[in-house]
Phi, psi and omega in degrees: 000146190273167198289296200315335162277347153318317200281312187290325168303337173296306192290323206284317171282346151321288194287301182315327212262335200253356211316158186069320185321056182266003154314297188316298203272021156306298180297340177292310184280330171309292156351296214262332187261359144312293199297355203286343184292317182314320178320290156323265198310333182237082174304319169339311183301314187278011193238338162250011156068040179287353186281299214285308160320293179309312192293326204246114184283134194296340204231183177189091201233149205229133178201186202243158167216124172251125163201219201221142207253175182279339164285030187050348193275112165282102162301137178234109150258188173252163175219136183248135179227094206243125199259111194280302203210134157254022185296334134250017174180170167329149186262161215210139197139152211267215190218132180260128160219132172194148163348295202315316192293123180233188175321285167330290195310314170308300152322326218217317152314296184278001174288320176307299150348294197280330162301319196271338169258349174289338192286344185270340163087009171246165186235089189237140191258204201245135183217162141181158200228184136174231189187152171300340204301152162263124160276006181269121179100345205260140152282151210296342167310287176313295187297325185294351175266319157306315181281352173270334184278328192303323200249018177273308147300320174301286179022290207296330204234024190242151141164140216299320169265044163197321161200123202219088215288174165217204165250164200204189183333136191026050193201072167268170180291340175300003182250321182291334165290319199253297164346276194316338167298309195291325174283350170279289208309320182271355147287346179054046152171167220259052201261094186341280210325325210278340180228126119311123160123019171295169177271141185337307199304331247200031182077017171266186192226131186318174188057343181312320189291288187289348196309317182271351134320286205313323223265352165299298206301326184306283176292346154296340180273008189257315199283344170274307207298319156347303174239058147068015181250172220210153163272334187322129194067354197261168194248120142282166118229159194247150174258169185067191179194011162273210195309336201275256186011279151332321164259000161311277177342315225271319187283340182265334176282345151325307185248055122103017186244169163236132186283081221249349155179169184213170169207191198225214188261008200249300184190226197200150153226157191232114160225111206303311192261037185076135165253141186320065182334274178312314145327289159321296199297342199261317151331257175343283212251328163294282156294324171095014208251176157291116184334342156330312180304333203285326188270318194300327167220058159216093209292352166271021181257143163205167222239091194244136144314309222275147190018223186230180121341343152317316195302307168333125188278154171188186199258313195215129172259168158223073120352085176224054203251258190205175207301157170048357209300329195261113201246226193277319207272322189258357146301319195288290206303309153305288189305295141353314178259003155106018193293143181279318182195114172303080226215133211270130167233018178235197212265082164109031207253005157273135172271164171314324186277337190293321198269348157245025133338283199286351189247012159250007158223067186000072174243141188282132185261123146252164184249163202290294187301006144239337187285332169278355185275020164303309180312283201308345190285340210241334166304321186297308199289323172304288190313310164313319169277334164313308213275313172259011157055037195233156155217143169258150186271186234278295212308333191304328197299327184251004166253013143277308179290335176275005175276312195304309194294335161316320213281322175309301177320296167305343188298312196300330212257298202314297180314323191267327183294294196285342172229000175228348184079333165290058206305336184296004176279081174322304192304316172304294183321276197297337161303324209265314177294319174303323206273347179290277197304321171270019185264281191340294189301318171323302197292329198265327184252022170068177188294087158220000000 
């Protein structure tokens, strides 16, 4: 059988095995349609079924959390924790807690992990957790009571060499204080290692809060550098306006770009003269509101429901919301306007037809598991300073994570040149280098 049939019979049976899941096997089939040069060069990989090992998460664990509301009134979610690979390190990966989250989506998150963190060159395997739960609207009561039960259970399956969660999607640091309490009180220690993305005072590590901004932005400024371009000047937008979002802004207006609109789940605003960061943020992270507010007090600014943020023209989109939001229309609509480059700072949010939008009108793409991968790169750096009871400062900190995201780039651009001939396929590059490095370590501890 040729490697390409080998591939299509592997995802078919991947979806039969897996039904309904389709994030999942979205993350599978990008993955996959990938490998084939890798293949070709490592027959080894198909005689030992490392595709088939990988696509199957070693662990999968589903439990219930029960609690209790400010009304007294007992409340039940699910909770999810799916530990895909330790083939290089403890699994690593953050927790979602939203309606939206399910088996699938949790899946397919962490399948996404283990490329995005082997791509960072630490040694960290693949993870991702969470729960249905909102924290939007919940007192500060409520949440600390979800979270003790979310982790009364989780406990047992933690730990700084064996699995080591962050934050996502409502998993801020006030939810990472109250996880990490329950988990010192029922272990009786104090072990730093086990959460990332705590606050500085208490073992977290500067930048983690800005990192997957910081570090989207990073590689989109390596993939302009190509052709000989700079963000200096150039018009962004950015999509969300929550964390990712915000130090997305914050780094492109650093290097000299304007950031000319964001949105949220309401709509989007467009402000012609940039937008006003210590505003956004005041919005945002302070009031807790809908970009309306945003607008109400900015009078060159305005506020549309009406199509997406996409619509806008610019030079650099940054898509830093959630899975698909960028589809087939609004690729055609950046491209018609002249975008230059695409660089992913949420988990997957271009769909497939969008992303081969962009890549028959040679606009440079990066994908989330290498353009986003600063946050889990600054968790890993957190986790090294937890381990040696050391901390570093903000600048030592970020003159890291911008060497790690050089480093991606370049792995991924080397890799799609030496297997595809195409050094501008990022989605090639960074799949066929992640999957290299954990295929190796797999083959080195034998069938397990």
């Amino acid at each position: 059988m040729s490697v390409l049939g080998y591939i299509k019979d592997v995802y078919a049976e991947i979806c039969r095995r897996n039904p309904t899941e389709s994030e999942f096997h979205q993350a599978v089939a990008e993955v996959l349609h990938s490998l084939a040069p890798a293949l070709h060069a490592h027959p080894e990989y198909l005689e030992s079924r490392i595709i088939e090992r990988l696509c199957e998460p070693e662990r999968q664990i589903v439990f219930r959390i029960p609690w209790v509301d400010d009304h007294g009134d007992v409340r039940v979610n699910r909770g999810f924790r799916v530990e895909f690979s330790s083939a290089l390190g403890p699994y690593k990966g953050g927790l979602r807690f939203h309606p939206s989250v399910n088996l699938g989506i949790v899946k397919f998150l962490g399948f996404e992990q283990i490329f995005k963190n082997a791509l960072t060159g630490m040694a960290i395997g693949g993870g991702k957790g969470g729960a249905d739960f909102d924290p939007k609207g919940r007192s500060d009561g409520e949440v600390m009571r979800f979270c003790q039960s979310f982790m009364t259970e989780l406990h047992r399956h933690l730990g700084e060499r064996t699995d080591v969660p962050a934050g996502d999607i409502g998993v801020g640091s006030r939810e990472i204080g109250f996880l990490f309490g329950q988990y010192k009180r029922i272990t009786n220690r104090f072990e730093a290692g086990v959460l990332t993305g705590k606050p500085v005072a208490w073992g977290g590590s500067h930048v983690r809060t800005e990192a997957t901004g910081y570090g989207a932005v990073y590689f989109a400024q390596e993939m302009l550098a190509t052709r000989g371009k700079t963000l200096d000047g150039r018009r962004a937008v950015v999509s969300g306006s929550g964390n990712v979002a915000v130090y997305a802004i914050e780094k492109v207006q650093a290097l000299g770009g304007s950031v000319v609109a964001c949105s949220d789940s309401s709509g989007y605003v467009v402000d012609e003269n940039g937008i006003d960061l210590d505003l956004l943020k005041e919005v945002k992270e302070i009031r807790r509101a809908r970009l309306s507010a945003y607008v109400e007090a900015r009078p060159t600014a305005r506020f549309s429901d009406r199509g997406t943020v996409f619509d806008v023209p610019c030079d650099v989109a940054l898509p830093c919301a959630t899975q698909n939001e960028l589809g087939e229309q609004d690729a055609v609509a950046l491209v018609k306007n002249g975008v230059l480059a695409v660089a992913e700072g949420a988990n997957m949010p271009c769909t497939p037809e969008a992303v081969g939008i962009f890549r028959e009108a040679d606009v440079l793409f990066g994908p989330g598991k290498a353009a986003n991968a600063g946050g889990v790169a600054t968790s890993a750096l957190e986790m090294r300073q937890n381990a040696s009871r050391d901390q570093w400062t903000f600048a030592e900190t970020e003159d890291r994570l911008a060497t790690v995201m050089r480093q991606i780039h370049a792995q991924s651009r080397a890799a799609a040149e030496t297997y595809g001939g195409a050094p501008d396929d990022y989605v090639l590059g960074a799949n066929i280098t992640g999957f290299l490095r954990v295929a190796e370590a797999m083959t080195a501890h034998g069938i397990v």
